[in-house]
Structure formats: C-alpha cells, structure tokens
C-alpha positions in Angstrom: -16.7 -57.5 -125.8 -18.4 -57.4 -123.1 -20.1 -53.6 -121.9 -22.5 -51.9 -119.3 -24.5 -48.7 -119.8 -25.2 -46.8 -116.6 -24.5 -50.8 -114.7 -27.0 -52.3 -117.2 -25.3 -55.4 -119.1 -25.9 -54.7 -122.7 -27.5 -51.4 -122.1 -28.2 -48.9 -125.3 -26.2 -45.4 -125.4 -29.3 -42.4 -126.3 -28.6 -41.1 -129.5 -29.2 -37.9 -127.2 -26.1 -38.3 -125.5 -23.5 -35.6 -125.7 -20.7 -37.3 -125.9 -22.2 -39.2 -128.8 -23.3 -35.6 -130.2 -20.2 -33.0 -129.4 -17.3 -35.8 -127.9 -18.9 -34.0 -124.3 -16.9 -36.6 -122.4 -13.7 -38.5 -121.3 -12.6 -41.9 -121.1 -9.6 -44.1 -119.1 -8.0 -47.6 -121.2 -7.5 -49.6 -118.3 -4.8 -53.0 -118.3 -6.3 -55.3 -116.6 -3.6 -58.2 -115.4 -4.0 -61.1 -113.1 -7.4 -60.6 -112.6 -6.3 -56.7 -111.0 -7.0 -53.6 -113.0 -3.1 -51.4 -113.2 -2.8 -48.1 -111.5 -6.8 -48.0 -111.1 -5.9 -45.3 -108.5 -3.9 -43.1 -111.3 -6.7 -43.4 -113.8 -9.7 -42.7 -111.6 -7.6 -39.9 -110.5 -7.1 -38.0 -113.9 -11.0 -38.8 -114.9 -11.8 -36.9 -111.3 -9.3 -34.6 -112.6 -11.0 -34.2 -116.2 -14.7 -34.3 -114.7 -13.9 -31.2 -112.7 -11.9 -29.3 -115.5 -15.0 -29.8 -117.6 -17.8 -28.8 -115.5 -18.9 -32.6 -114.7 -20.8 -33.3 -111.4 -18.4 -35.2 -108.8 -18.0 -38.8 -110.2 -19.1 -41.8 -107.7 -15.5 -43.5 -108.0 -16.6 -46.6 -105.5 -19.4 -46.9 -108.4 -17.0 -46.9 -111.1 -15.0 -49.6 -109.1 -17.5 -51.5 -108.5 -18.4 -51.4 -112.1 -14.8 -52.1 -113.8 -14.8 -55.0 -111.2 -18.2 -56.5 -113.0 -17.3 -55.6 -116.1 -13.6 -57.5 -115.9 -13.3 -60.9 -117.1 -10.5 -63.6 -117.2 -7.2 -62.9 -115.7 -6.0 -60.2 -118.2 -8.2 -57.9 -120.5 -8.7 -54.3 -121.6 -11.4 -52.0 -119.5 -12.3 -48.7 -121.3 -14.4 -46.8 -119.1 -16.1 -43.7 -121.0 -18.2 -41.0 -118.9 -19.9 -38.3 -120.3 -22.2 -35.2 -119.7 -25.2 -37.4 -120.6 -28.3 -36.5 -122.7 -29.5 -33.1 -123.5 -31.3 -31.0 -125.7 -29.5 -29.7 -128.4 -27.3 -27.2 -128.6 -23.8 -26.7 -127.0 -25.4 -25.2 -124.1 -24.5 -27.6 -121.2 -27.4 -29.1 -119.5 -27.4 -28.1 -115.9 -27.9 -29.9 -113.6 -26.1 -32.4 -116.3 -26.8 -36.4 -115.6 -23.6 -38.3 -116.4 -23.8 -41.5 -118.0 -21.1 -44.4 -117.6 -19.8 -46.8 -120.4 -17.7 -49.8 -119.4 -16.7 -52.0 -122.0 -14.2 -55.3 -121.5 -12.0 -56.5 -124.8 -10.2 -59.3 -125.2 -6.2 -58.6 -124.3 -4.5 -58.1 -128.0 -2.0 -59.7 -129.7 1.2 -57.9 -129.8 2.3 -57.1 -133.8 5.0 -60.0 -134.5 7.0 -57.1 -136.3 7.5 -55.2 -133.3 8.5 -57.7 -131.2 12.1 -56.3 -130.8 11.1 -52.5 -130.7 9.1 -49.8 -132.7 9.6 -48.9 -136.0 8.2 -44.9 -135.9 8.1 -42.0 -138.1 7.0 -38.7 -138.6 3.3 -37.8 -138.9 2.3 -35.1 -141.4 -1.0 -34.0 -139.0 -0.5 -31.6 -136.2 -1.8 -30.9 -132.9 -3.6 -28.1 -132.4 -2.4 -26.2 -128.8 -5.1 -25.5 -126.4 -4.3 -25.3 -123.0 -7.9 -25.2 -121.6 -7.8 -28.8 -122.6 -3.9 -29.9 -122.2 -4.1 -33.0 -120.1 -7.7 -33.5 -120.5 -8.3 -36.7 -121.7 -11.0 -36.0 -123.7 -13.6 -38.0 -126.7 -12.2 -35.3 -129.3 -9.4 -37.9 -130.8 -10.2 -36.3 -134.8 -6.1 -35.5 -134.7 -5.0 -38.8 -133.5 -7.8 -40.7 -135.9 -6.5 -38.6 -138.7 -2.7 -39.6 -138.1 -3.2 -42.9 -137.8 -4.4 -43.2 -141.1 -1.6 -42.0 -142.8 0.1 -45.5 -142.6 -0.6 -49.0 -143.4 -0.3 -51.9 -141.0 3.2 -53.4 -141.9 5.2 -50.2 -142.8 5.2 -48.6 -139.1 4.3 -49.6 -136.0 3.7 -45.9 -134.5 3.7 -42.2 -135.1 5.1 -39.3 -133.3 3.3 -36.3 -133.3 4.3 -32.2 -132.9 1.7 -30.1 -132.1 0.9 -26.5 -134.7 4.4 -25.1 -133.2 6.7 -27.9 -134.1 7.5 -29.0 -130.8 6.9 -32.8 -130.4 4.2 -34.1 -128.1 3.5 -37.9 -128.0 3.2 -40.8 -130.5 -0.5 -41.2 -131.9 -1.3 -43.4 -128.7 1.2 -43.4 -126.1 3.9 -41.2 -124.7 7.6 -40.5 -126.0 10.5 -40.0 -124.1 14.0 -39.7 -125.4 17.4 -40.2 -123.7 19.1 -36.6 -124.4 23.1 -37.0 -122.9 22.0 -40.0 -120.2 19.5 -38.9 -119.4 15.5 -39.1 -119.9 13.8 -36.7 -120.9 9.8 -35.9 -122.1 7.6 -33.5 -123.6 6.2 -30.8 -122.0 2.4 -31.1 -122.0 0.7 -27.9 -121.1 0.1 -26.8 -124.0 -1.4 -30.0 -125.6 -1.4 -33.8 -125.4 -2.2 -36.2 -122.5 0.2 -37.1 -119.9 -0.7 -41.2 -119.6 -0.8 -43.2 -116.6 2.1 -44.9 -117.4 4.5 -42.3 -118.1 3.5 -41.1 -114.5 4.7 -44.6 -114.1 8.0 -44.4 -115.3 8.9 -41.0 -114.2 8.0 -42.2 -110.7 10.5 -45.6 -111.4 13.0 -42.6 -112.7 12.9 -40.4 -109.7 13.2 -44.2 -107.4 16.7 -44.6 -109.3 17.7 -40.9 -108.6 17.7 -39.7 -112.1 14.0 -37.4 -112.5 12.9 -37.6 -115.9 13.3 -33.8 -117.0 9.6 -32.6 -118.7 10.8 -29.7 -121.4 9.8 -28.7 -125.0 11.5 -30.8 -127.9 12.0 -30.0 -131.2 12.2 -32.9 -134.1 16.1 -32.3 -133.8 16.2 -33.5 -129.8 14.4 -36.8 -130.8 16.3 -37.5 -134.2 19.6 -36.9 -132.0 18.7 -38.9 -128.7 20.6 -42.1 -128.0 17.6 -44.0 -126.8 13.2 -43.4 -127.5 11.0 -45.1 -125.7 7.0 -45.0 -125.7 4.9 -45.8 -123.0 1.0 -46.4 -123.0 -1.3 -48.4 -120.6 -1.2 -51.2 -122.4 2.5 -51.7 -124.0 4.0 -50.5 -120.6 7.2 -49.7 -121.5 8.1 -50.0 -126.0 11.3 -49.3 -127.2 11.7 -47.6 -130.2 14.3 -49.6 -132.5 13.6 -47.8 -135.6 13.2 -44.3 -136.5 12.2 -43.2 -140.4 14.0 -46.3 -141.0 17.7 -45.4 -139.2 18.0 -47.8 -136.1 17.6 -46.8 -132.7 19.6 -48.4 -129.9 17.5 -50.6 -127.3 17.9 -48.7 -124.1 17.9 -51.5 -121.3 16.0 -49.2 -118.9 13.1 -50.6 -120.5 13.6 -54.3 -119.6 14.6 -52.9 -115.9 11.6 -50.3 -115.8 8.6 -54.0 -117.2 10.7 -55.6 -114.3 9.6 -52.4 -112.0 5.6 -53.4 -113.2 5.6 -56.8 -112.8 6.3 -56.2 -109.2 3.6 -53.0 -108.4 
C-alpha cells in the first residue's frame, strides 16, 4: 500500500484528527485501470458535493488530481481518497475556520472470489439502516451499519448482503448498489432517505437512459427483490455483478450486465 498525508509520502494521520475522533469526514474508492482513474469526474463531484453538505471549506480538486495521479501505480489499482475536517480540539464543536486534511492511499487490484465467478450468491442481513436524510447520499466515515452486517457471514457462505433500512424498504447491498428487473424493466432504490447512490450506478442508469429504457428510482420492499426476474449490484470496483443466487433459490443472469462491462470498457 502505498499512501500520502496532506502530499507527504508516508506521512502520519494526528491522533487529533476528527475524522479519526467522530468519522468527521468522507471518502471516494477509486478503480484505477489502464494506468486512468474511472469516472474521476463523478467521484470528485459527490466529495464536492459531500464537503459542502457538511460544512467543509471548498476542496482544491486540481490538488486532489494531482495527488491520486502520484499516488497511482501500475496499470490498474485501487485509490481511496479520504478528506476530513482535520484536527481540533475536542468536542463536537466544529473548528472554524476548519483545516482539511487529505489521505490517499493505493492497494494492490484484488483478486475476484473464485466462487463468485458466475454471479452473487446474496442474502438477507439481520442489521438495519438507520434513515437520516440530513446525511442520505453523503458518503460519509460513519460505516458502523455496514461493518456490523458484514460480519454476520463467513467468507464461503455468501458473497454479499442486501440491506433495508429501520422501515423495511431495501437500500443497497453492504458495499455496492442493487437494482432489480421488476416486469422488464430496471429498477433501484430510492435513496433519500438513506444509503449512498455510487458512481457506478450513475453509471448504469446513464447506459440505461442511452438504450431508451430509464432505470425507474422508487421504494422496494423485500417482496419486489425476492419477485424480480433479474438483481444486479454495481460498485466501483465490480462494475456491473450479477446476482445468481438469492438465500440460496437461483437467480437468472440478466445479459444486460455483459452488454452494460462492454459499455465500460469503451468510456
């Protein structure tokens, strides 16, 4: 791994720092491929987007370019760029004028699980989202509820987890984005309410409204997903991952997903 703290290689976080202290920050996961950071645009879009929701001075996005680009190595890797409020006394009082401080770290691209090859197995998680719409969209350090899910399965018995927020309407997988095929056509999650609409399901609802058939955003119960013909997740990293197996009853292999990786290997 390979990181820079405020452009220093190897620099050291403050143990001051609030996003250490109060997750007083947001981050981007960045696919980095043929040497070019994806939809770098999108992502330093939604940061600018977060930054402002959350109080954060204007973010210096030729900086942060600048930095992802120094940061990058080999022809295909992960970036994770973090920024936060900074250091501060202590309290939740936010320092003002707050300093933000900038974390860019490069990983290694991973090695896809063998078992998923063919598709997703997924299930139900037992932890719920809590709704807050001050924060819907915001994509935030607080990931407690996604931590928490996660760790309700062992590697080998699932591959994901779908998520419904306190209400029982369903949100998102643990880290990616869900959309099911409802009578032929694709539909996804509302997200105002909770949840974080990712980069690349802007992605494919932009391939969807190319073809002429809008991906419809509405709320979904457990019932819509269990009855759709097709699920598909979608992350920054996966692209597009089609769920084959659902609390263990098959899913059909929609083959909008082979057209829609198609669709990214040319943008």
């Amino acid at each position: 791994m390979h990181v820079l703290v405020d452009g220093l290689q190897g620099g050291q976080v403050d143990p001051l720092d609030r996003g250490l202290n109060y997750g007083d920050g947001l981050f981007e996961t960045i696919a980095v491929l043929d040497g070019r950071p994806r939809f770098l645009d999108w992502h330093l879009e939604r940061l600018a987007g977060g930054a402002g929701r959350l109080g954060f001075p204007a973010l210096d996005a030729a900086l942060l370019r600048r930095e992802i680009a120094a940061i990058t190595f080999g022809a295909r890797c992960i970036v994770k760029l973090i920024v936060t409020r900074g250091s501060g006394p202590r309290g939740y009082r936010p320092p003002r004028p707050a300093s933000t401080r900038r974390i860019v770290a490069a990983w290694d691209w991973p090695a896809p699980p063998a078992s998923a090859a063919a598709g997703a197995r997924v299930g139900w998680c037992r932890m719920r989202l809590g709704r807050n719409p001050a924060l819907a969209g915001v994509k935030h350090l607080n990931r407690l509820e996604q931590v928490l899910a996660r760790a309700e399965w062992d590697d080998g018995v699932m591959d994901e987890g779908l998520m419904c927020d306190e209400g029982g309407s369903v949100i998102s997988a643990t880290q990616a984005n869900l959309f099911a095929k409802l009578a032929g056509r694709w539909v996804t999650p509302r997200l105002d309410q909770c949840g974080v609409a990712g980069v690349m399901r802007r992605a494919f609802c932009a391939w969807q409204a190319e073809q002429g058939s809008p991906v419809e955003e509405r709320v979904l119960a457990r019932a819509d997903i269990e009855s759709a013909s097709a699920l598909l997740l979608t992350n920054a990293l996966a692209g597009a991952w089609p769920v084959r197996e659902l609390e263990g009853r098959p899913v059909p292999v929609d083959g909008d997903c082979g057209e829609f990786s198609a669709w990214l290997a040319r943008v």
